[in-house]
VEXBA-948419 format. One line per 3 residues: their letters; for each residue x, y, z of C-alpha. Coordinates in nm, 2 decimals, always signed. Last residue first. Layout:
A = X:Y:Z ~ ... $
This chain:
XXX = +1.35:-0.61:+2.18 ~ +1.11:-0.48:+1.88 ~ +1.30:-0.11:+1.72 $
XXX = +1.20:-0.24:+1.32 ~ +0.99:+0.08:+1.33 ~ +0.77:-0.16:+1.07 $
XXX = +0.65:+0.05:+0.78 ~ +0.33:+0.37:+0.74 ~ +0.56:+0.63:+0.86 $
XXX = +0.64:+0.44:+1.18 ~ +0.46:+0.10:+1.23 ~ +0.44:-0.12:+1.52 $
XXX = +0.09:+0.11:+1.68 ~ -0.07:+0.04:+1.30 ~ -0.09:-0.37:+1.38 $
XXX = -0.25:-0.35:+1.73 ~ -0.48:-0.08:+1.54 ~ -0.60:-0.26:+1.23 $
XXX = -0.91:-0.44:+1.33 ~ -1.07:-0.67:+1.07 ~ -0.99:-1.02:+1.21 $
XXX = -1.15:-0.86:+1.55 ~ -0.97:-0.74:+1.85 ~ -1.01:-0.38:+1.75 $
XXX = -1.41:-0.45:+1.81 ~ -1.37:-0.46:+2.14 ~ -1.21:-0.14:+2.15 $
XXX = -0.86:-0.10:+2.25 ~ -0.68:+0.03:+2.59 ~ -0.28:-0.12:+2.64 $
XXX = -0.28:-0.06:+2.24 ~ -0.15:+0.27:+2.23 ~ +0.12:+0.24:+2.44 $
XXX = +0.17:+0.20:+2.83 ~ +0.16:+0.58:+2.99 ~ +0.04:+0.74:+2.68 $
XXX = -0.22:+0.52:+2.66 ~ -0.32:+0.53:+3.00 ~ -0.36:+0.92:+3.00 $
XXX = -0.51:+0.93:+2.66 ~ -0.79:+0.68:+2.79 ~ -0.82:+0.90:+3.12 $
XXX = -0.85:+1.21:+2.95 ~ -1.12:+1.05:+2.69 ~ -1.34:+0.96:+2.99 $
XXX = -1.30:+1.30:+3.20 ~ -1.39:+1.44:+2.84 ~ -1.72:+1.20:+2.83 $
XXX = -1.86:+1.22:+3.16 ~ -1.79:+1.64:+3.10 ~ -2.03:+1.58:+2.81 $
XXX = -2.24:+1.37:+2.98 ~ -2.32:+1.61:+3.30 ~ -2.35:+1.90:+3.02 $
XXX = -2.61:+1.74:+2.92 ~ -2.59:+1.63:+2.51 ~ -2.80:+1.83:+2.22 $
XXX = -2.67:+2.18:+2.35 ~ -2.33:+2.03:+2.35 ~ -2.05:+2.20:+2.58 $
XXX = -1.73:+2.25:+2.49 ~ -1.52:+2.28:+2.75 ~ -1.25:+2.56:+2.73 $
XXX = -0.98:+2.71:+2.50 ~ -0.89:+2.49:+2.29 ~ -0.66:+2.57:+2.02 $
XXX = -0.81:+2.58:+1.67 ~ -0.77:+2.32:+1.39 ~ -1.00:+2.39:+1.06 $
XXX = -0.91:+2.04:+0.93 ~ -0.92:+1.65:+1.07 ~ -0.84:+1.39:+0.84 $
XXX = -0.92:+1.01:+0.84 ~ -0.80:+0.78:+0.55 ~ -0.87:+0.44:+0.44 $
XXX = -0.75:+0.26:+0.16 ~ -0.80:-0.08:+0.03 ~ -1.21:-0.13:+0.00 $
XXX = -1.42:-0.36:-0.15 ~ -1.75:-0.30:-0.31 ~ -2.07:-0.44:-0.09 $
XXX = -2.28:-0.18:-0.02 ~ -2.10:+0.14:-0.21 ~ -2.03:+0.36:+0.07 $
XXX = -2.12:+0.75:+0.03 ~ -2.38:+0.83:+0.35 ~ -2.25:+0.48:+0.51 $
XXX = -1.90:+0.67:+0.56 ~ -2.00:+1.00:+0.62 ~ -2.19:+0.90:+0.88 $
XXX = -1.94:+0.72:+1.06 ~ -1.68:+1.01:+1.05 ~ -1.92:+1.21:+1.23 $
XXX = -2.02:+0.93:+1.49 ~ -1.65:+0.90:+1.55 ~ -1.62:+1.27:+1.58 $
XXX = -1.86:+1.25:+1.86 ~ -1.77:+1.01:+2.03 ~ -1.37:+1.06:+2.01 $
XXX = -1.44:+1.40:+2.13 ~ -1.20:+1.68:+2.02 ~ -1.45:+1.96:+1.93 $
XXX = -1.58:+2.26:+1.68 ~ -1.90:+2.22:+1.60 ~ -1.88:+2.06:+1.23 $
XXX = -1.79:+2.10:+0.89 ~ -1.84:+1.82:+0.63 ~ -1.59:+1.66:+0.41 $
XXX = -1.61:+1.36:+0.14 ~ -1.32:+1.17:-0.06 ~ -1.47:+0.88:-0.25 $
XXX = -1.36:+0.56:-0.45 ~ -1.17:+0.45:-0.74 ~ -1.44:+0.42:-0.94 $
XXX = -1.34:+0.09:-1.16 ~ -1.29:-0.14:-0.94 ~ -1.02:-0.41:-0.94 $
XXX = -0.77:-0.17:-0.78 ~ -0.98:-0.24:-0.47 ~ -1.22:+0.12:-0.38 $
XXX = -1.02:+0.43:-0.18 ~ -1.23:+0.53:+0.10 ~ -1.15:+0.90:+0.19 $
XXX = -1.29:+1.07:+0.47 ~ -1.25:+1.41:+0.59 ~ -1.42:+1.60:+0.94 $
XXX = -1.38:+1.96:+0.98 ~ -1.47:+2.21:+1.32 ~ -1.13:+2.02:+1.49 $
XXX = -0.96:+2.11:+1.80 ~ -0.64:+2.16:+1.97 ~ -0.46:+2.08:+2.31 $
XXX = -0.18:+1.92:+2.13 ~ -0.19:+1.57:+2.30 ~ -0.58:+1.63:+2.24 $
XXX = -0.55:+1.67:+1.86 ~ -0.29:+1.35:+1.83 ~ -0.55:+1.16:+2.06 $
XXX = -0.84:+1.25:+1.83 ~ -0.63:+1.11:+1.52 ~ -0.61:+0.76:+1.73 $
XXX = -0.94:+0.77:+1.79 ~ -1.07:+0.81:+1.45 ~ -0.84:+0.55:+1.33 $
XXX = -0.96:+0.33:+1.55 ~ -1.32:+0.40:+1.40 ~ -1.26:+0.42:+1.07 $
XXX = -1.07:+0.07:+1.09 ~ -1.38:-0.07:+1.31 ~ -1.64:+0.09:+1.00 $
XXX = -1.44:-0.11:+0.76 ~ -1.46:-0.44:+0.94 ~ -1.87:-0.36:+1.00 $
XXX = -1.93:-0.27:+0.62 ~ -1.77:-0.64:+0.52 ~ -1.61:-0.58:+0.18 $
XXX = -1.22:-0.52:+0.29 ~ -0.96:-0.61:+0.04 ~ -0.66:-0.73:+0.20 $
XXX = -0.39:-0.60:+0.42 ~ -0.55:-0.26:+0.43 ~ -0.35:+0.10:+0.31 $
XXX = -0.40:+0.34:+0.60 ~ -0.40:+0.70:+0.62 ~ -0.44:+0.90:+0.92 $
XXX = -0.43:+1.29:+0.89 ~ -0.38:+1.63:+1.10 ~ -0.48:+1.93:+0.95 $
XXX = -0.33:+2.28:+0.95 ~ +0.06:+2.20:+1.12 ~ +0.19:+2.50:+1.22 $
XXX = +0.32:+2.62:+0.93 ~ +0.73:+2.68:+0.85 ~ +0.77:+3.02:+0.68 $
XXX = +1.16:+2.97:+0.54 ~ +1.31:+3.33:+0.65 ~ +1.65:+3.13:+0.79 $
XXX = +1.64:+2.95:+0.50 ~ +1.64:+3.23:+0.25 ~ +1.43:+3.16:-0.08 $
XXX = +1.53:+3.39:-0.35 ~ +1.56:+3.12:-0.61 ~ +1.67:+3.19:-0.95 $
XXX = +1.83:+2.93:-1.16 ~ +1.71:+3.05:-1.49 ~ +1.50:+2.76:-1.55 $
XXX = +1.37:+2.85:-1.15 ~ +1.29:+3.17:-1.31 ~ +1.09:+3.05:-1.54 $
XXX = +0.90:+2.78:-1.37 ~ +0.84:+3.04:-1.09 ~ +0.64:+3.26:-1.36 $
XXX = +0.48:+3.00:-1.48 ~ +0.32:+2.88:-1.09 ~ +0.14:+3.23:-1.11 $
XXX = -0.06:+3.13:-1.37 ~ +0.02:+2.81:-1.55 ~ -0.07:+2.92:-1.91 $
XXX = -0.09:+3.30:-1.93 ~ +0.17:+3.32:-1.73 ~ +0.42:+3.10:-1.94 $
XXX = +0.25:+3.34:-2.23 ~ +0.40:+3.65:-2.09 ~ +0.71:+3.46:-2.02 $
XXX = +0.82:+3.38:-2.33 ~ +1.02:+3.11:-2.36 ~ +1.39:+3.13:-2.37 $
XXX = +1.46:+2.95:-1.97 ~ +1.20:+2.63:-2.05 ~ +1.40:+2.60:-2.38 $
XXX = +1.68:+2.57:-2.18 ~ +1.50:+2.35:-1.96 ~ +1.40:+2.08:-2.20 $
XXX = +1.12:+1.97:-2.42 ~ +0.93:+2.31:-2.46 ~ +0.66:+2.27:-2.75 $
XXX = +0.42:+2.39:-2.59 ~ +0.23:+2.08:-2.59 ~ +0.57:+1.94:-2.39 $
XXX = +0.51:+2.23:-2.15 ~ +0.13:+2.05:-2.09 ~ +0.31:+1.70:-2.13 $
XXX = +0.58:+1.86:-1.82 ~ +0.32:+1.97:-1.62 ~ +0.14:+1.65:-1.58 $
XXX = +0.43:+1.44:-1.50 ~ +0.60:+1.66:-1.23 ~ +0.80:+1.93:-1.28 $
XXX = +0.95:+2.06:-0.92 ~ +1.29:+2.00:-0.94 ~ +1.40:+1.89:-1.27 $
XXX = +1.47:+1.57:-1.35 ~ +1.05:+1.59:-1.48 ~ +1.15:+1.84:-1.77 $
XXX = +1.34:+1.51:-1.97 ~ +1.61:+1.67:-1.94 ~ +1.85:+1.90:-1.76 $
XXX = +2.15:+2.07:-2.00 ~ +1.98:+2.45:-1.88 ~ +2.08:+2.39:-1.53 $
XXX = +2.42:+2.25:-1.58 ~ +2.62:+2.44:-1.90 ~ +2.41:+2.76:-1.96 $
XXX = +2.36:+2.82:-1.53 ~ +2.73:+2.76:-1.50 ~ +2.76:+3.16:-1.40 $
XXX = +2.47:+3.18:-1.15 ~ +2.68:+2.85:-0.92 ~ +2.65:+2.52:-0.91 $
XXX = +2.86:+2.28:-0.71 ~ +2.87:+1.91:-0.72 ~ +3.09:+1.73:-0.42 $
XXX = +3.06:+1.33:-0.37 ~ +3.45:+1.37:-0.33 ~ +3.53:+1.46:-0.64 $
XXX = +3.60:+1.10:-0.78 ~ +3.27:+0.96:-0.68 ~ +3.07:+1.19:-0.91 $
XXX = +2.74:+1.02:-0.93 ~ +2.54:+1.19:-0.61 ~ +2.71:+1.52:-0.63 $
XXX = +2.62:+1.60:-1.00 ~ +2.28:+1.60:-1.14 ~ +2.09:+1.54:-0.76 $
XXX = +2.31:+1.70:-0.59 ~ +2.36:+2.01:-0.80 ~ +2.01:+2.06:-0.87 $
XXX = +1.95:+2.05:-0.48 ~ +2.24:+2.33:-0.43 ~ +2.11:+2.52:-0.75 $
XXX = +1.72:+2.57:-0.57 ~ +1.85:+2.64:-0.22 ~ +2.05:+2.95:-0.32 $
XXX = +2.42:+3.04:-0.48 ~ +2.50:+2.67:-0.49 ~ +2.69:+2.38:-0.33 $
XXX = +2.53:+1.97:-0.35 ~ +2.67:+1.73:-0.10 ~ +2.66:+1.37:-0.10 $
XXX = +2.73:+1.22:+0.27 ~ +2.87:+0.86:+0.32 ~ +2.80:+0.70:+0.66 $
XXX = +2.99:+0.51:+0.87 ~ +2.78:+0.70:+1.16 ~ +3.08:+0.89:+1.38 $
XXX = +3.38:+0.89:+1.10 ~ +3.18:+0.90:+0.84 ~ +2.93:+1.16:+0.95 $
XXX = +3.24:+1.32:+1.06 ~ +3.39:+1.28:+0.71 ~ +3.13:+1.45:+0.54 $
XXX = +3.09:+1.67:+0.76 ~ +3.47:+1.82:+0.76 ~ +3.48:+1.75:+0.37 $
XXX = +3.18:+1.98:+0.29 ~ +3.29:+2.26:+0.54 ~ +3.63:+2.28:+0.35 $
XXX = +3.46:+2.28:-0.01 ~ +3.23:+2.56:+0.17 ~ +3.54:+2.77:+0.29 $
XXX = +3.69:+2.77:+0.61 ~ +3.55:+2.65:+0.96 ~ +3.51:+2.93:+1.23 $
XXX = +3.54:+3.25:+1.01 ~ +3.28:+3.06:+0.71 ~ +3.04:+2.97:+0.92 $
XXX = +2.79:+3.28:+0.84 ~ +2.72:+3.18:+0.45 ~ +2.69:+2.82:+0.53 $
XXX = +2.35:+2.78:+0.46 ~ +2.22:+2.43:+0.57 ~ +1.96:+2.23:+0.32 $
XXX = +1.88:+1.88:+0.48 ~ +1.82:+1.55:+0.30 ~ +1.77:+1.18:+0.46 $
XXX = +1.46:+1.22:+0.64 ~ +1.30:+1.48:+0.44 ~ +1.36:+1.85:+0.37 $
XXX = +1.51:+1.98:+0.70 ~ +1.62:+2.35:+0.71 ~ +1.99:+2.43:+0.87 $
XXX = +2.00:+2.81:+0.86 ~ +1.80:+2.84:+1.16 ~ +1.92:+2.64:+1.45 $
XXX = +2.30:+2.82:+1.35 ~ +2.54:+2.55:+1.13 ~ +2.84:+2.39:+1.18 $
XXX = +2.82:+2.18:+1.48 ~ +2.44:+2.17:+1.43 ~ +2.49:+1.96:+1.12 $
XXX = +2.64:+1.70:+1.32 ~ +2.36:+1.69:+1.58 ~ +2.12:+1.68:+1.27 $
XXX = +2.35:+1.36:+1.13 ~ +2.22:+1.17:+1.47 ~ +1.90:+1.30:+1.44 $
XXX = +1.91:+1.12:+1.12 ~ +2.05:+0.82:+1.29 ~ +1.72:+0.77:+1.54 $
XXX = +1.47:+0.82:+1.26 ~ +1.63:+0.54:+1.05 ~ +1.67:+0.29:+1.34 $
XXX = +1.26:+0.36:+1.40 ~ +1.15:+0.33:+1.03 ~ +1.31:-0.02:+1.05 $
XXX = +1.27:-0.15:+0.68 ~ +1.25:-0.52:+0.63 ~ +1.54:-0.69:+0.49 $
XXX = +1.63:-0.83:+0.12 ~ +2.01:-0.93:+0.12 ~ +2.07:-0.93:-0.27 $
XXX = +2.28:-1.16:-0.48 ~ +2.03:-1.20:-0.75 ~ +1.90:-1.56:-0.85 $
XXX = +1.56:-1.49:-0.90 ~ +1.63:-1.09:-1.09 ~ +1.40:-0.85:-0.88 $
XXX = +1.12:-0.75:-1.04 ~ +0.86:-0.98:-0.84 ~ +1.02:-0.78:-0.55 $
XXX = +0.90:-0.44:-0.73 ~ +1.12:-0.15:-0.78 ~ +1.01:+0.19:-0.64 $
XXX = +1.35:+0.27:-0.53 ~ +1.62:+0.07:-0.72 ~ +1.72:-0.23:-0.90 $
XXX = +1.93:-0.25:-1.18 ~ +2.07:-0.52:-1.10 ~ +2.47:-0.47:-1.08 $
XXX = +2.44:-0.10:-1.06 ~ +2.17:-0.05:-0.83 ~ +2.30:-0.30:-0.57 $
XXX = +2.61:-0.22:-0.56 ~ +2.48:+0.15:-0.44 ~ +2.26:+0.01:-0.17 $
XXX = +1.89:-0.01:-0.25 ~ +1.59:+0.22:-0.12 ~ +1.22:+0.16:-0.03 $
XXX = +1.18:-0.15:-0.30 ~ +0.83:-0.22:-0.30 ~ +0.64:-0.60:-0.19 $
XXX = +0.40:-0.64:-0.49 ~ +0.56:-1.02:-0.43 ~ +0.46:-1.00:-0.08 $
XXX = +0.67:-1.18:+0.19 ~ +0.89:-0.92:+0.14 ~ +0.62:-0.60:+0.27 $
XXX = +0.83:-0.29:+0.24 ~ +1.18:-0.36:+0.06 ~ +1.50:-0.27:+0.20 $
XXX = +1.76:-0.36:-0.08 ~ +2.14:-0.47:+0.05 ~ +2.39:-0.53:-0.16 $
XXX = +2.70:-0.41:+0.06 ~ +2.96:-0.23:-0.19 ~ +2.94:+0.19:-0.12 $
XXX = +2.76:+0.09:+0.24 ~ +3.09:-0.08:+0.37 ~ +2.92:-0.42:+0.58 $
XXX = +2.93:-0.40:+0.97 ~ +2.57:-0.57:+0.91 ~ +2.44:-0.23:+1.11 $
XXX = +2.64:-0.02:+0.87 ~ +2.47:-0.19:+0.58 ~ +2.10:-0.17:+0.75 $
XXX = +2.21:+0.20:+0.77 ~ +2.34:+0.22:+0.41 ~ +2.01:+0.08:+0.28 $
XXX = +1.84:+0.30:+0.42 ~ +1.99:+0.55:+0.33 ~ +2.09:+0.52:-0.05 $
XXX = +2.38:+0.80:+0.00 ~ +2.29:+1.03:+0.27 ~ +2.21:+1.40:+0.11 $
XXX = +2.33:+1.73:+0.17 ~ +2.19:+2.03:+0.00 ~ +2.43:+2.28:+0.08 $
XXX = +2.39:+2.67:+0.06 ~ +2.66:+2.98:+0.03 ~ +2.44:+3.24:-0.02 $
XXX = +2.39:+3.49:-0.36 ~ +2.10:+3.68:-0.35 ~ +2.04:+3.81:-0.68 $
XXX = +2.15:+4.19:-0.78 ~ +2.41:+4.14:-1.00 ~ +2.27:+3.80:-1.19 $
XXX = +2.18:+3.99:-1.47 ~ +1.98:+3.69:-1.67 ~ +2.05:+3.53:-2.01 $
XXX = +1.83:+3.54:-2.31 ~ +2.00:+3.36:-2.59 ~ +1.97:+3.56:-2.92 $
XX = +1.79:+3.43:-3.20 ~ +1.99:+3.27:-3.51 $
């Protein structure tokens, strides 16, 4: 029998991290809203009801154990005679009681050892707060039960020696282990008996679809098999991203929060998914268009500048390209005319005449921060500062009464998308209407 390979863990960072997680959110805050317990409301927010493709965004508790319904979930899937409140997600409500549970978080932690992964999980290291507010089990509890107290929320939380074992713990432990609190902790020592137990490859973090077949070709099915593989020949294989796979199997994660590089953003991106299939070239080239503008007014708000253009037309799932994605690189500017006209082009350089479109999505790259008029040696200078007074004045306006208190024309036709776009946050209703 071969020897297990186990790591010397003597010289590895050990931290006291939490990767803290609200149960089913969503759902939970439509349930606290409804004055309803969030553990036994059955609730499901689903994106687009009306629409039997509609998608389940997240499902109470109840609901995923009586049904079987959860994230990613289809309405059509839904049992007809379930005992589920369906409700439109309100991206708004969400956004407001996360920065709620940040204010929390802040009681306990430093600006810089909290790190925010997504809107409803947050690594904080704890390491420092011990003095003020006891041990980690101790910190848990306390903000746990002031999220409870202040949000009627319920917290998971997931303890480990870095940021990689905290979120393992969460989501292998914490999340389904009720009777300890919502607590999981994993430490260097249980690495044998949690880490190395996870399977298939893609419940671990990180291993998506496509890398777990190629490790399957390997002949690696779990991640203790992951952990005893040679390394040499992980390298070979994935490069740079094998060596990480193996450590990570061996729980090693060196990452310190408070040294977490955070980039400046280095594009900025519209995406929209259409109502309906879109053949007409002049409805297609309005959505380009407003979404043009609204990108320019996101570049201009943060006095930057673009020298790339991107677009992406995805084709109906009924076609069988799925489309184009084409960039070009261009004087450096932030005019809506002229990286309209840019956008434009790119579009009826690559359209298909007459297939129909879905998806639509404009992306600026190679941002710099503007430094002074840019003049155009094909345009007056008279024109060009005609123009930026014009596109100071529009962003002034809309800032001052909403996006849609200035639109195009066009935007007013059955095709336009921007009245509907400027009630959505992260691509749903922000469910904040008075």
């Amino acid at each position: 029998m071969d020897e297990i390979m186990m790591m010397d863990y003597r010289n590895e960072p050990r931290r006291d991290i939490m990767c803290i997680d609200a149960k089913s959110f969503f759902a939970s805050v439509e349930a606290v809203e409804r004055r309803q317990h969030p553990l036994y409301a059955r609730i499901a927010v689903v994106s687009k009801p009306d629409n039997q493709g509609g998608l389940v965004l997240a499902s109470s508790p109840r609901v995923k154990k009586e049904y079987g319904v959860k994230t990613g979930t289809r309405i059509y899937e839904i049992p007809k005679k379930a005992n589920i409140e369906i409700v439109e997600p309100r991206m708004a409500v969400y956004l407001q009681k996360n920065m709620e549970i940040l204010r929390i978080f802040k009681r306990y932690v430093a600006k810089e050892d909290l790190l925010v992964y997504s809107i409803d999980e947050s690594f904080l290291d704890v390491t420092k707060s011990h003095k003020l507010f006891g041990s980690t089990h101790d910190i848990a509890r306390k903000i746990q039960n002031d999220v409870w107290r202040e949000l009627g929320l319920v917290l998971t939380v997931g303890i480990g020696d870095n940021p990689l074992l905290a979120k393992l713990a969460l989501d292998h432990q914490a999340k389904h282990d009720e009777k300890n609190g919502f607590i999981g902790e994993w430490r260097y020592e249980d690495v044998s008996e949690t880490v190395w137990k996870i399977r298939p490859l893609t419940e671990f973090w990180g291993i998506g679809g496509k890398t777990e077949a190629k490790l399957n070709r390997m002949g690696i099915r779990s991640i203790g098999e992951l952990s005893q593989y040679n390394l040499r020949k992980l390298k070979n294989n994935f490069g740079v991203i094998g060596e990480q796979l193996f450590f990570h199997a061996h729980g090693i994660d060196r990452t310190l929060l408070s040294e977490v590089y955070k980039p400046k953003s280095t594009s900025f991106s519209r995406n929209q998914i259409l109502n309906r299939d879109y053949k007409d070239r002049h409805e297609i080239e309005v959505v380009i268009r407003e979404m043009t503008d609204e990108n320019v007014a996101r570049l201009r708000k943060n006095y930057l500048m673009t020298g790339l253009v991107k677009l992406y037309i995805g084709y109906s799932r009924d076609v069988v390209q799925g489309g184009f994605n084409q960039q070009m690189k261009i004087p450096v500017t932030d005019s809506s005319k002229i990286l309209k006209e840019h956008m434009i082009y790119l579009f009826y350089k690559h359209y298909e005449e007459n297939t129909p479109v879905r998806t639509v999505n404009v992306t600026f790259g190679k941002l710099k921060h503007k430094q002074s008029l840019q003049l155009n040696l094909f345009e007056p200078a008279e024109e060009t500062i005609q123009n930026e007074e014009l596109d100071q004045t529009i962003d002034h306006i809309r800032r001052k009464f909403g996006y849609t208190s200035l639109l195009h024309a066009s935007s007013l036709l059955d095709g336009g998308m921007a009245r509907f776009r400027a009630k959505l946050v992260g691509g749903h209703r922000a469910g904040d209407d008075k």
